[in-house]
N, C-alpha and C positions, 0 to 999 in steps of 0.2 A: 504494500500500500504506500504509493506517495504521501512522504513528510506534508503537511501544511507550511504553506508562508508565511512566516511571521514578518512583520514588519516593525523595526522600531524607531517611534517618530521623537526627538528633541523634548526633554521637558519642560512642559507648558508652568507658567509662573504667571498669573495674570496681573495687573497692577496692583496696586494699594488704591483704592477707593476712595476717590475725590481728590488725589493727590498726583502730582506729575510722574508717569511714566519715565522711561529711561530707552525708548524707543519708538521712532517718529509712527509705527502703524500702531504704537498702544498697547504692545503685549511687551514681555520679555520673554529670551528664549532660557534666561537663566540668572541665578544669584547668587555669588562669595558673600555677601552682606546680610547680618543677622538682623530683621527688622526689630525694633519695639516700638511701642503707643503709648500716648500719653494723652488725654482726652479730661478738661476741665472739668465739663461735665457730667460725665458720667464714668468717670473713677474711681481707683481709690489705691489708695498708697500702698494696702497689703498684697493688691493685684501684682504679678509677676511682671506686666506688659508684654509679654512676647506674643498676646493675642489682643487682636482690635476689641473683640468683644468684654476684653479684663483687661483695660490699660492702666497705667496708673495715673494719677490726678495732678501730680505738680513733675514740674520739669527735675526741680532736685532730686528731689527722690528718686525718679529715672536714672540722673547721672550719679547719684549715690553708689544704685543698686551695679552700674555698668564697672563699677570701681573692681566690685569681685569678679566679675566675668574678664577680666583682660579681654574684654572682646572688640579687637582692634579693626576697623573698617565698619563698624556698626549705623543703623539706620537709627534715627527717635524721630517720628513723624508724631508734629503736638496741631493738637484741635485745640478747639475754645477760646476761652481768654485766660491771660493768668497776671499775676500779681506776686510776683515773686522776684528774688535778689539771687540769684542762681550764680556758683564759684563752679566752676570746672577745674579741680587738683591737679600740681603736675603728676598726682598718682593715677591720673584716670587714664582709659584708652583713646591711643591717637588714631588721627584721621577718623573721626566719628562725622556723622552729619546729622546736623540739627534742624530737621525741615517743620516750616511751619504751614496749617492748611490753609489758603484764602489771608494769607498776611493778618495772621493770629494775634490780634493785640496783644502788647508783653509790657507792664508795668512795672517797676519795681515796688516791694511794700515798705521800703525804708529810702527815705526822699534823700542819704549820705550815700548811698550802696547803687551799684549802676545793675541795670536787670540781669547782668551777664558779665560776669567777670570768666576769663580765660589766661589760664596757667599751661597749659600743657599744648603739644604739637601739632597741627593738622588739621585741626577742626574748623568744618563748612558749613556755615551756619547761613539759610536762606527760608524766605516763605514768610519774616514777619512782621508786623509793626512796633516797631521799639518806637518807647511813648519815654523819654528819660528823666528822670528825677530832677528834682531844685539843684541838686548839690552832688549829679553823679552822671555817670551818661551811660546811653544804652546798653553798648557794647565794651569793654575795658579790653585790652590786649597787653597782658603783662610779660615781663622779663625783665632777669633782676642778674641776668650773665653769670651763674651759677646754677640755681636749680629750678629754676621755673625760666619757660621759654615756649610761649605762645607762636615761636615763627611757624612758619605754613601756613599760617590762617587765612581762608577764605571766606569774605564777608560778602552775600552778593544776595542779588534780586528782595532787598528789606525797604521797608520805610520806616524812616527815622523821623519821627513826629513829635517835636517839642512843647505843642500845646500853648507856646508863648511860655514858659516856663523852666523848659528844658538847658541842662548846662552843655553838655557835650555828646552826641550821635556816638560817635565813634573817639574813643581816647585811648594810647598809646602811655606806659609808661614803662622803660626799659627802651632796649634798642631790638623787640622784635624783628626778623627779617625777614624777606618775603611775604611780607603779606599782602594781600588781592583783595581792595575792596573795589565791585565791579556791581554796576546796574543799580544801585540804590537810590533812592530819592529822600533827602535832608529839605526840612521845613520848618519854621516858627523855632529855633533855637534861641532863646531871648532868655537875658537875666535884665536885672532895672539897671547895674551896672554895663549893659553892653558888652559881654564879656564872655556871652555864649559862644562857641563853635560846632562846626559840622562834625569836624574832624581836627582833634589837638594831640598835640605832642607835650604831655604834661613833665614832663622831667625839666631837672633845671641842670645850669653849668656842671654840677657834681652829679648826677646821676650817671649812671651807664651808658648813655649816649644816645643817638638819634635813630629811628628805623633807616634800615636800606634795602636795596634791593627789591623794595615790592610795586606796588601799581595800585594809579586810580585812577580806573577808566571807565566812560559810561556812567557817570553817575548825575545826577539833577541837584543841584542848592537853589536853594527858595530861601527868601524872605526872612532872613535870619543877622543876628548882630556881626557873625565873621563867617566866614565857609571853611578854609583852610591853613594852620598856622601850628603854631609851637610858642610856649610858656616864653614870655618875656622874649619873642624872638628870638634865643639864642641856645634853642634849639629846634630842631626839624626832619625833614626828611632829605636821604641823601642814595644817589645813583635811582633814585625813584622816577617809573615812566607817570607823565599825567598823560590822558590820551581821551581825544571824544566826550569830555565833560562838558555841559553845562553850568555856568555861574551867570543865575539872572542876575539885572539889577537889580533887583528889590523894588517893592510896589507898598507893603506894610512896612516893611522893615528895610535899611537901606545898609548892607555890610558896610562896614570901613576897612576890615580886609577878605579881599576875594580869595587870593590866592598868595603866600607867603611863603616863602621856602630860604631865608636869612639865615636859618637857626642852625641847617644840616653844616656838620664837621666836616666834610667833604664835600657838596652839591652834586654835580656830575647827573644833575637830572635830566629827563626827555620830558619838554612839556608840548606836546601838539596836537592839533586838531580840536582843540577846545574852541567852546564860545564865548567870549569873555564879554560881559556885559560893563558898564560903564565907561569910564575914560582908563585906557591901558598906559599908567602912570604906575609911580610908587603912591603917587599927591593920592592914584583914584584906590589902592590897596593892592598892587600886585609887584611883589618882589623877589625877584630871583636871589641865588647863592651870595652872601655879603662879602667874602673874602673877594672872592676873584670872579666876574661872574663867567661861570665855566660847565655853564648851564644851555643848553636850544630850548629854544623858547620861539621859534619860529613855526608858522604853517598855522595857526592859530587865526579866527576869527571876530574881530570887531571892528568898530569904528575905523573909518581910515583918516584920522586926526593929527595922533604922533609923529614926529619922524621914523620912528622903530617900526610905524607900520607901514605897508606900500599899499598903493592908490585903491585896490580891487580888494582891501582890507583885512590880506591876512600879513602877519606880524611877521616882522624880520629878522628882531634882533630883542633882545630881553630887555622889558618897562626899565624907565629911567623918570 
């Protein structure tokens, strides 16, 4: 008797439900990556989260529980809203992704504490709305050049929502490297003091030094007291690409700095293809490497006013 044909087809993985696929037809054919869930609403912290239907309720506690598992490449897809101050230890597993569903509202519950502080390596965090504290900012990206070190971090597709309130989107302290924050939209970052930013470099002359090596590209600044800069200017970012951003001019809010980059040890940055709204001056907030400026800053889009800029309005040579 002839054997039967068996056939055997690829294993089927279908999505995560209401969440972005990882494949343009919508299926996957396959996954290295251990999901868990975390679901505001209908959780609970004793739930394991390795199943949608038992997730757990706050983000901590997810990242708590992921501390035993060393489970390095790991998925935490969060639903709901939350209201939490959430630390990622350098003990936790790297390269994790922190997806959020429908840009997940994320508050912090202590107005000193940023909603997400980040010690450890690798982690891509996207999907949500960081709403930032009085006195802290959404995201933290730490490194202290010994045993916490936040480089690799991918920060992309979030909205960073100040609320008129907010201190800082995204803050840097240490000289993380590599980091990528890409596709995000920064708005209403306001203190009374004017003193808010998108994106800071909080270290000062004695800290460990400036980020390098990473990228901000594709991101949107709205309406906010500064966009991009570093503590007392004299520290920043350095060998950093800027690339395809937007810096409105402001309509509520009017920066005084758009873009700053004084503060980085080195400079050596790529800034092009942005749109630079206001007057492309230092007078209007944009300033390249203060040493030497050893900086491109050319290809760039605005007014064709300055001499740095040529007549059809893209930039030639770094504000003055």
């Amino acid at each position: 008797m002839a054997q039967p044909i068996v056939v055997k087809f690829p294993a089927f993985f279908p999505p995560p439900i209401g969440f972005r696929d990882d494949h343009y037809y919508g299926l996957r054919s396959g996954t290295d990556a251990t999901a868990y869930w975390v679901d505001s609403r209908i959780g609970n912290d004793s739930y394991p989260g390795v199943d949608p239907e038992y997730p757990k309720k706050t983000i901590q506690a997810m990242v708590t529980a992921l501390r035993a598992t060393a489970d390095i490449g790991a998925q935490i897809y969060c639903a709901g809203e939350f209201e939490e101050s959430v630390i990622v230890t350098a003990a936790a597993p790297t390269y994790v992704s922190l997806i959020g569903h429908r840009f997940a509202p994320w508050a912090s519950d202590v107005a000193a504490n940023p909603c997400l502080t980040l010690r450890t390596e690798g982690w891509t965090v996207e999907g949500f709305e960081f709403q930032p504290p009085a006195s802290a900012a959404g995201v933290e990206v730490q490194d202290d050049a010994d045993t916490i070190s936040a480089y690799k971090t991918v920060i992309r597709n979030n909205k960073f929502d100040g609320l008129w309130s907010g201190l800082y989107g995204i803050n840097f302290t240490g000289a993380p490297h590599r980091v990528d924050i890409v596709n995000n939209w920064f708005i209403e970052m306001h203190q009374a003091g004017n003193d808010a930013y998108c994106i800071f470099v909080e270290e000062t002359a004695t800290g460990p030094g400036s980020p390098y090596q990473g990228s901000i590209v594709g991101n949107r600044f709205s309406d906010s007291d500064n966009y991009v800069g570093g503590n007392a200017h004299i520290v920043g970012f350095n060998l950093t690409l800027v690339k395809d951003n937007i810096f409105e001019e402001g309509v509520l809010i009017i920066p005084a700095f758009y873009l700053d980059l004084r503060g980085g040890s080195r400079g050596y940055n790529i800034v092009t293809g942005n749109y630079f709204g206001g007057a492309y001056t230092t007078g209007g907030g944009y300033f390249a490497h203060a040493a030497t400026p050893n900086s491109c800053w050319t290809g760039n889009m605005t007014e064709p006013t300055p001499a740095t800029v040529a007549d059809n309005g893209y930039t030639i040579a770094v504000p003055v």
